[in-house]
C-alpha positions as CSV (number, residue, x, y, z in Angstrom):
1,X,-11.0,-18.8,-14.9
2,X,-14.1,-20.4,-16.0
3,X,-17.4,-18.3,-15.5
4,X,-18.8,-21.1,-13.5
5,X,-15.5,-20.8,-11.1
6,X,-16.5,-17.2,-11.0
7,X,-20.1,-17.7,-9.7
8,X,-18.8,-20.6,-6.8
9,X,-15.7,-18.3,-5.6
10,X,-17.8,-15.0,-5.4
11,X,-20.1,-17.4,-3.8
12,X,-18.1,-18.9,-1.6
13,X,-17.1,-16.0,0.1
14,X,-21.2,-15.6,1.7
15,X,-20.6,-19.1,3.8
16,X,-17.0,-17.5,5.2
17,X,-19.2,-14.5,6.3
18,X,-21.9,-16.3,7.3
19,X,-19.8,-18.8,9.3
20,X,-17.2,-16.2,10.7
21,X,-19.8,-13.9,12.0
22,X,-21.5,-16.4,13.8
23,X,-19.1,-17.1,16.5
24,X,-15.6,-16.9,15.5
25,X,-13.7,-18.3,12.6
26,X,-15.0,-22.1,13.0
27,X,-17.0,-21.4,15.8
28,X,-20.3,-22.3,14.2
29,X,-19.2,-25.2,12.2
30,X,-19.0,-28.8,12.6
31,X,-15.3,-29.2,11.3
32,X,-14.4,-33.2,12.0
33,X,-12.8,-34.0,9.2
34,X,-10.0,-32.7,7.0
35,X,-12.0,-32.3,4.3
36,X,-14.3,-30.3,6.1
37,X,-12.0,-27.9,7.4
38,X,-10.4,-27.0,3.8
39,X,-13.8,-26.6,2.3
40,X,-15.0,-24.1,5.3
41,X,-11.9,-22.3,5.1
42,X,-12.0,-21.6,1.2
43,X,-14.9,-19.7,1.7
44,X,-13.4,-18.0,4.7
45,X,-10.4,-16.9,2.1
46,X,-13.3,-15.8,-0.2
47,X,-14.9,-14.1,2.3
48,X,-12.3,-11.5,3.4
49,X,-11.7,-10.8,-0.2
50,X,-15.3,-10.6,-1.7
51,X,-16.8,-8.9,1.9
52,X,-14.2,-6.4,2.3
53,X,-15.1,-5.2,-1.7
54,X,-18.6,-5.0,-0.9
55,X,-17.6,-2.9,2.2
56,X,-15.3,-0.4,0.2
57,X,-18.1,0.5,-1.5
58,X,-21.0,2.9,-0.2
59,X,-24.0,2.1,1.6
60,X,-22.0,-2.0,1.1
61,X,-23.2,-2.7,4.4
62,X,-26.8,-2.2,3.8
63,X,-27.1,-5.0,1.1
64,X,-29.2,-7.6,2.7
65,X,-27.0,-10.3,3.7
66,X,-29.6,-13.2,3.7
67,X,-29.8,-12.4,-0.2
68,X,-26.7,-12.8,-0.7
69,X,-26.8,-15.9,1.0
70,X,-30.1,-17.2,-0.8
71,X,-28.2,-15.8,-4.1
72,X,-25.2,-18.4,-3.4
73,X,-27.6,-21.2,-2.3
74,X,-29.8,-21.1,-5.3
75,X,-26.7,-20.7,-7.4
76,X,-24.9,-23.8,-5.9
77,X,-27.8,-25.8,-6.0
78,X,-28.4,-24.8,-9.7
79,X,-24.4,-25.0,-10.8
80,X,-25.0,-28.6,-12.6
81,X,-27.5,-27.2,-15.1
82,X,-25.6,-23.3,-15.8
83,X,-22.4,-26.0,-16.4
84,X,-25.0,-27.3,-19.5
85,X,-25.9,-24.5,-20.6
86,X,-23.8,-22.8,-23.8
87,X,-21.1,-20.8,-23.4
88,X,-23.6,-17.6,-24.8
89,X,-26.0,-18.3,-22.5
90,X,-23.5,-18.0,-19.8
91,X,-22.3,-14.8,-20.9
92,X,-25.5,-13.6,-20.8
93,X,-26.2,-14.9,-17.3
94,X,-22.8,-13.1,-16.0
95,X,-23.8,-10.0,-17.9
96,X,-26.8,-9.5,-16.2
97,X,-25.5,-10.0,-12.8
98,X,-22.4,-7.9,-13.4
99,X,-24.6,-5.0,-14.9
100,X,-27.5,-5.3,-11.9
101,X,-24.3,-4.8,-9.6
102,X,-22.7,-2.2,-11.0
103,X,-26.1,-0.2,-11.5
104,X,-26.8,-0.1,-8.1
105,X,-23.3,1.1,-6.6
106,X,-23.2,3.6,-9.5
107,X,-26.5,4.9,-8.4
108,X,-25.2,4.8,-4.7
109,X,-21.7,6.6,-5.5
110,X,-23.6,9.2,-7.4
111,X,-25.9,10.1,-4.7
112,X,-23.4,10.0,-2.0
113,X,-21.1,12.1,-4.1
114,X,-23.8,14.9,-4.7
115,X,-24.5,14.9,-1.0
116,X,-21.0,14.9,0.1
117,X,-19.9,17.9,-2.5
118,X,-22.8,19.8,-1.4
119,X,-21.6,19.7,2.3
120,X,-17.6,20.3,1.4
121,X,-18.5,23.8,-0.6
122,X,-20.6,24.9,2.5
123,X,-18.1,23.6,5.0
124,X,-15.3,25.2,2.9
125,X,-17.2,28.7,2.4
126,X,-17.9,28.8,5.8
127,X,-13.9,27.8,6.6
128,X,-12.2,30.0,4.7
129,X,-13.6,33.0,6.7
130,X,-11.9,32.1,9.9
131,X,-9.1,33.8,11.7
132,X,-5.9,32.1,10.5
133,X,-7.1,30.2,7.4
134,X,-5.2,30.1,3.9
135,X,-7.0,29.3,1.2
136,X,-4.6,28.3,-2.3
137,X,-5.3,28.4,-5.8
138,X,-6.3,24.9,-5.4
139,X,-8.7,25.3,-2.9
140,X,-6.5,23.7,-0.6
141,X,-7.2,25.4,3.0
142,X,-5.1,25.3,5.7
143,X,-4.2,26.8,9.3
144,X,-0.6,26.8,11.1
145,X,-0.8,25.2,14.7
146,X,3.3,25.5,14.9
147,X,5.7,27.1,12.0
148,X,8.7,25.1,11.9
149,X,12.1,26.5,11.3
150,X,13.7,23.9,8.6
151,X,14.0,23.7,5.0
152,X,10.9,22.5,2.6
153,X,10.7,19.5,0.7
154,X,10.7,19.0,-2.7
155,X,8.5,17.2,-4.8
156,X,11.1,14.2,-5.2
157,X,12.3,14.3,-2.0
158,X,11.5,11.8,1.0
159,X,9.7,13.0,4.0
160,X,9.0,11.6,7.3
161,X,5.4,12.6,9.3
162,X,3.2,12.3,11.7
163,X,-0.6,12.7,10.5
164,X,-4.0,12.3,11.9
165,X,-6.9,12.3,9.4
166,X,-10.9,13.1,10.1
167,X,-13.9,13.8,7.6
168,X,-15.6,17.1,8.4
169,X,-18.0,15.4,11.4
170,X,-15.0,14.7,13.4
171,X,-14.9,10.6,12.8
172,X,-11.2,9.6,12.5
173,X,-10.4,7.5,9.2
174,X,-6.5,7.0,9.4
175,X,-4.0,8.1,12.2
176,X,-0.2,7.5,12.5
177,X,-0.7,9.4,16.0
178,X,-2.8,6.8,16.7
179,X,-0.7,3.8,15.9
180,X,2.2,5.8,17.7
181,X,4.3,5.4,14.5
182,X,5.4,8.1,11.9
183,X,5.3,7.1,8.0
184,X,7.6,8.1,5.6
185,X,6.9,8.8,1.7
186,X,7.6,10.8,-1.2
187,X,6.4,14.1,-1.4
188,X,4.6,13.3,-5.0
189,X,3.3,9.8,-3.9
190,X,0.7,10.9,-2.2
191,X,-2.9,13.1,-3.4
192,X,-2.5,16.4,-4.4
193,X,-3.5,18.4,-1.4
194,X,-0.5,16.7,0.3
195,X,1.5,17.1,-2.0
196,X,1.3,20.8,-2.3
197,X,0.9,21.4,1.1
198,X,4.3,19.7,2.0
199,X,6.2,21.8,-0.1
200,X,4.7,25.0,1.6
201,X,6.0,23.5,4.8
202,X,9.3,24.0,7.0
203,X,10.7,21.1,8.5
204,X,9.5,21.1,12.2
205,X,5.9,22.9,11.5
206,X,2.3,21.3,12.3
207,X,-0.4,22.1,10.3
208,X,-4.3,21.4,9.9
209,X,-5.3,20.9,6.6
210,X,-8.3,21.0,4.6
211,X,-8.8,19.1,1.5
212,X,-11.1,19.2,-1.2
213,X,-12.2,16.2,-3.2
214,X,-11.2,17.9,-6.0
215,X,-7.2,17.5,-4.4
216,X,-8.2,14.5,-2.1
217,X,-9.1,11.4,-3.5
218,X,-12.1,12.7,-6.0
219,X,-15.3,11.4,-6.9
220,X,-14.7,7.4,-6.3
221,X,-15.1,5.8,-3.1
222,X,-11.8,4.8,-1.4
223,X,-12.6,2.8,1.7
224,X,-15.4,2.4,3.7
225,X,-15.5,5.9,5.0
226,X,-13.9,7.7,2.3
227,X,-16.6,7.9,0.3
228,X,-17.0,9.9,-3.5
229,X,-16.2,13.8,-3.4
230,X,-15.0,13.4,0.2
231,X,-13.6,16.3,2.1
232,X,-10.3,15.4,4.7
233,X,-9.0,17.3,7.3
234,X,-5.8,16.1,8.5
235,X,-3.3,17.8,11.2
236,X,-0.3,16.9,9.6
237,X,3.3,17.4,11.4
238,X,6.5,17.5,9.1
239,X,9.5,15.7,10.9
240,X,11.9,15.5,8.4
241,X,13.3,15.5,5.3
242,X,15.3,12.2,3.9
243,X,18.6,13.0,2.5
244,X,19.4,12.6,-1.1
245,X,22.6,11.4,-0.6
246,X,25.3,11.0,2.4
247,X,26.7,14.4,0.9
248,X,23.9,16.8,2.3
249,X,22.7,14.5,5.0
250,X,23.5,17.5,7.3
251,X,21.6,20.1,5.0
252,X,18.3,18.5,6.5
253,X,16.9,18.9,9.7
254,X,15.2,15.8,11.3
């Protein structure tokens, strides 16, 4: 892709914001002709992939979005002369913008991760001297709501669960409870607290866990709320175990 291609997609995607947060997808536009539509909706297809990075990312939200508008306008209205320009020059013009991003969000995923590691060690310290917690060799913690009375996974093997994930302030992230619909993966597909944790887990039991960043997702940002070095606490309920093969389908208890 050309750079200038570059600068009018990542572009684009500030009018399918602007436009879709305005009123609904259309809602604030004056779409009466074909043409018209097409061009609004490429930058709504630009939009949910350029907005949704810029989210993923922390403290994404807090960029000022009339910037990014005024960025896009001044760069549209300017395209004609970057087009003339040589091919160093708009290296160097892409440089700059790519290294003035990435300074900031590295800044911002360096603070956030200090902050967040700082509050995981006290949370954990403070954790592992309650009734009922295990702590591993990890650091993995975890308490048994309900001990199940089935085999435990491998790592190769299948399992079905039930899940429901929070950071340490309570906010929910991700919930199959929630959707009302189990989820099935393999035992080593997953981060490494899970993945130990499964194995150490009979068929039928329910479980809170507490993992560190160190065994979650570690110090890069994941979504919007998973940030860098980020604690998760999941209650986690083990359903069943896929079988390897119509042979021991009735060595595992579902």
């Amino acid at each position: 892709m050309k750079l200038n291609s570059i600068l009018v997609l990542s572009a684009a995607s500030v009018i399918g914001l602007s436009a879709c947060n305005s009123g609904g997808i259309g809602g604030s536009a004056n779409l009466s002709t074909n043409a018209d539509s097409a061009a609004y909706f490429i930058g709504f297809f630009a939009a949910s992939q350029y907005y949704q990075t810029v989210k993923s990312n922390p403290e994404g939200d807090k960029l000022d979005k009339g910037l990014i508008i005024k960025g896009f306008i001044d760069t549209y209205k300017k395209m004609d002369d970057f087009d003339k320009k040589s091919e160093e020059e708009q290296q160097e013009t892409m440089e700059l913008a790519n290294t003035t991003i990435m300074a900031y969000f590295e800044g911002v995923q360096k603070r956030v991760g200090e902050k967040n590691l700082a509050e995981e060690q006290e949370f954990l310290e403070k954790n592992k001297a309650k009734e009922g917690v295990i702590t591993t060799e990890s650091g993995l913690q975890y308490e048994i709501l309900r001990e199940g009375t089935g085999p435990k996974p491998t790592a190769t093997q299948t399992v079905e669960v039930h899940y429901h994930g929070t950071l340490p302030n309570g906010e929910v992230f991700d919930s199959s409870v929630d959707k009302g619909e189990p989820v099935k993966f393999p035992v080593n597909g997953v981060i490494p607290g899970w993945t130990e944790a499964l194995q150490l887990m009979p068929v039928g039991s329910k479980w809170k866990l507490y993992i560190p960043s160190a065994i979650g997702y570690g110090d890069k940002a994941r979504s919007e709320k998973i940030g860098p070095n980020q604690m998760l606490i999941f209650e986690v309920e083990l359903l069943g175990i896929e079988p390897d093969s119509k042979e021991d389908a009735h060595d595992h208890t579902h």
